[in-house]
C-alpha positions as CSV (number, residue, x, y, z in Angstrom):
1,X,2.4,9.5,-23.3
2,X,0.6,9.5,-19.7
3,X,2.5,11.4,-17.3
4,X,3.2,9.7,-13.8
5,X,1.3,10.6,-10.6
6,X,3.1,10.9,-7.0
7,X,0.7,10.4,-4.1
8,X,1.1,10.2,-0.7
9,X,-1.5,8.2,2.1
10,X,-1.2,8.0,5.3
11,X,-4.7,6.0,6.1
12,X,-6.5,3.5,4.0
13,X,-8.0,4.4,1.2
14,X,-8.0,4.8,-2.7
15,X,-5.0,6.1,-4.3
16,X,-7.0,6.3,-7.6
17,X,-10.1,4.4,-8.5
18,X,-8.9,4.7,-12.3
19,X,-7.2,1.7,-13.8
20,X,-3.3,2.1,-13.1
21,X,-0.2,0.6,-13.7
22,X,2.3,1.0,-10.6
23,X,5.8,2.1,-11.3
24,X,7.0,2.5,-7.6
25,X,5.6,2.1,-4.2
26,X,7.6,2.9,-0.9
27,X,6.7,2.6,3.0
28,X,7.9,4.8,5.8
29,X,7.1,3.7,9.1
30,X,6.3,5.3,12.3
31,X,7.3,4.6,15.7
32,X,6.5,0.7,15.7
33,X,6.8,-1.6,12.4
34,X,4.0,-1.3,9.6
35,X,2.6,-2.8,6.8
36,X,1.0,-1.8,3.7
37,X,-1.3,-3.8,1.4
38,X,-1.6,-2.6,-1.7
39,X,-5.3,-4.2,-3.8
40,X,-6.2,-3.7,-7.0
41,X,-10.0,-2.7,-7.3
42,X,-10.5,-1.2,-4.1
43,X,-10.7,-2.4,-0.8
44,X,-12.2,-5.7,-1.5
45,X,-10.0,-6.3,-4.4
46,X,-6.9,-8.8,-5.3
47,X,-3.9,-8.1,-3.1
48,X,-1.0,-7.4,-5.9
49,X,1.1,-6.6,-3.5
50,X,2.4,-6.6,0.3
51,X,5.3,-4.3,2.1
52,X,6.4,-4.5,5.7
53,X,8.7,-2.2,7.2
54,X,10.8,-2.2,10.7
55,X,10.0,0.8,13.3
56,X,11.5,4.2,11.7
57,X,12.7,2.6,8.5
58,X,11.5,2.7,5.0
59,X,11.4,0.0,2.5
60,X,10.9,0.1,-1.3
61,X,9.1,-2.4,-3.3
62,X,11.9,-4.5,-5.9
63,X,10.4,-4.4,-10.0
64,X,7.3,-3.4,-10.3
65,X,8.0,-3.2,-14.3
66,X,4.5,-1.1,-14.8
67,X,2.5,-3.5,-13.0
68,X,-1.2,-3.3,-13.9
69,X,-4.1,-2.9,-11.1
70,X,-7.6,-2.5,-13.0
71,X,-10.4,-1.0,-11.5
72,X,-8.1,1.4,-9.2
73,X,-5.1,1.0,-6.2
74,X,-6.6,0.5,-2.9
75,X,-3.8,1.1,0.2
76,X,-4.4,-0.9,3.4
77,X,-1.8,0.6,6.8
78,X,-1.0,-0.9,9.7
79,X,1.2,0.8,12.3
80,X,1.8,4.0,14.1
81,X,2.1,6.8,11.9
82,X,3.2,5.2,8.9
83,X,3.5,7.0,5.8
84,X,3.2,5.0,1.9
85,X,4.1,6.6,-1.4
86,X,2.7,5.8,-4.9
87,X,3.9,6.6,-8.1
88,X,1.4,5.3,-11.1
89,X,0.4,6.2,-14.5
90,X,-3.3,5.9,-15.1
């Protein structure tokens, strides 16, 4: 059984380049709204996912259910100071 991984990003970038299957994703953001883009396969990759949040709120992405992202979880953040946290099994 793979254990799950918590990681926290606060610029864009990789969350793992490993194949992964996301069991929770949350944004935090800063002192204006902000928005995260999550990609499978890097930066380049297939958007699975898209969060936005209001100015110092945080939202939670609804049933993930294990979703798969091959090739790695790429994080894409808009806004001032926003914070995103992954959890993932890879």
């Amino acid at each position: 059984m793979n254990t799950s991984q918590i990681k926290e990003v606060s610029a864009d970038g990789d969350v793992t380049t490993a194949d992964a299957h996301l069991r929770l994703v949350s944004l935090t953001a800063g002192s204006d709204a902000a928005t995260l883009v999550v990609k499978a396969g890097g930066s380049s990759g297939t958007t699975v996912l898209t969060l936005k949040a209001a100015a110092n709120t945080s939202v939670v992405a609804p049933c993930l259910t294990d979703a798969f992202c091959a090739n790695g979880v790429h994080a894409d953040l808009t806004g001032t100071g926003p914070v995103a946290t992954f959890v993932y099994v890879a």
